[in-house]
VMD Tcl script that draws the C-alpha trace (Angstrom):
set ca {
  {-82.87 -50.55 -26.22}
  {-83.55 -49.99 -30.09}
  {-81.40 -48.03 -32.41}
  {-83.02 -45.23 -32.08}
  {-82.15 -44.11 -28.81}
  {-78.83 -45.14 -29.13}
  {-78.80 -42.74 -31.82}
  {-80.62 -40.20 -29.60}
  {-78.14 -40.55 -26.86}
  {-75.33 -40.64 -28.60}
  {-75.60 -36.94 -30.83}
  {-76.87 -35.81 -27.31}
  {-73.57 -36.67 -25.78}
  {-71.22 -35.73 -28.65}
  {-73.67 -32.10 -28.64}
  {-72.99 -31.55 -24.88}
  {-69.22 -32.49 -25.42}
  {-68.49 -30.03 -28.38}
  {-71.01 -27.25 -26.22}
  {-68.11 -28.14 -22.95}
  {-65.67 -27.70 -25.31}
  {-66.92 -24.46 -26.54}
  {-67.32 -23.05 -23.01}
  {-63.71 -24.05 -22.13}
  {-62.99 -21.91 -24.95}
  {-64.48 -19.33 -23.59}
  {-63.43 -19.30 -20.36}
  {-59.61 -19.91 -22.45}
  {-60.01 -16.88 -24.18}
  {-57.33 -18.78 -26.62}
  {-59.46 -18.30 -29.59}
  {-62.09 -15.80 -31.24}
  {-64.98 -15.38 -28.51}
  {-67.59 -15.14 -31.44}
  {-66.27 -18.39 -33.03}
  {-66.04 -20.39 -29.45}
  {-70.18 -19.01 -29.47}
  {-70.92 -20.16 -32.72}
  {-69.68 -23.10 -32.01}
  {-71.82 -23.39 -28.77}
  {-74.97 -22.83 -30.48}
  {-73.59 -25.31 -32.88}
  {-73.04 -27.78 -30.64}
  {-76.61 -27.56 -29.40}
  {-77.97 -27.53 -32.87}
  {-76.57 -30.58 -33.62}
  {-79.26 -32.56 -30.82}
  {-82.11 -31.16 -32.52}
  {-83.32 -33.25 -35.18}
  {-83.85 -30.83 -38.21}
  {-81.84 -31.05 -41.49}
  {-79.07 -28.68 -41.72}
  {-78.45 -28.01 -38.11}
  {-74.96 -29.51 -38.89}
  {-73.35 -26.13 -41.00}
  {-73.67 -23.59 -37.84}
  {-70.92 -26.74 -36.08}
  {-69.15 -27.12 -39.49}
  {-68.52 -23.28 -39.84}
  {-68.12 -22.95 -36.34}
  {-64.86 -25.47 -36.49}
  {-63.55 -24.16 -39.93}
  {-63.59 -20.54 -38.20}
  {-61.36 -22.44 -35.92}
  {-58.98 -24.41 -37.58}
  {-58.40 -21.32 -39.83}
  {-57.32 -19.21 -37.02}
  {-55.19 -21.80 -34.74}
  {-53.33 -22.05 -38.88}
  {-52.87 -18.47 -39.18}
  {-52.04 -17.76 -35.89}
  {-48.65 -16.41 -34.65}
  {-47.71 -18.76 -32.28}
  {-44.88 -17.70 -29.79}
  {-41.66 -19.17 -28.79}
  {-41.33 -22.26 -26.62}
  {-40.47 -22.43 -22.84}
  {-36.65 -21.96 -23.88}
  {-37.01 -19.48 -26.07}
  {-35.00 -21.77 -29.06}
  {-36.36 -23.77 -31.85}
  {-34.79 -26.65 -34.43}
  {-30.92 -26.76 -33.99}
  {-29.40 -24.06 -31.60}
  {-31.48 -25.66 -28.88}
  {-29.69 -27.19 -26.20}
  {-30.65 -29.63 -23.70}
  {-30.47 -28.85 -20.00}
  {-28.52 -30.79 -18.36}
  {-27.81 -30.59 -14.16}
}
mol new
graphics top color blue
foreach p $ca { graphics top sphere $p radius 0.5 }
foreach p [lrange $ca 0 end-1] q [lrange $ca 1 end] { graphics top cylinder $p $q radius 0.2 }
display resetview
């Protein structure tokens, strides 16, 4: 095995992971469905071997981790946060 396909194999694998990802996303419907695409097509950029097919990814997950930041996240499962929660205790 030379370098190469090492190379080759391993930006295939890490292309199919973040395209997985991107599809449990998706299917999630947790975040924007036209930045969980963008991210797909990133993903599959990424294996072909042409400069620049890294920004589509790169925007892709910036689009991403702007809107998990800004999002409005609800309460937890008891419904308290910081001091006034209490343990449960049976």
């Amino acid at each position: 095995m030379s370098l190469a396909f090492g190379f080759i194999l391993s930006t295939t694998a890490v292309g199919l992971s973040w395209a997985l990802f991107g599809v449990a996303m998706l299917r999630a419907r947790v975040y924007p469905r036209v930045a969980a695409i963008l991210l797909i097509i990133g993903a599959l950029l990424v294996i072909v071997p042409l400069p620049a097919t890294g920004f589509v990814i790169d925007a892709a997950l910036i689009w991403l981790g702007v809107n998990a930041l800004r999002a409005e996240g609800g309460a937890p499962a008891t419904g308290q946060v910081g001091a006034e929660a209490q343990p449960r205790v049976q």
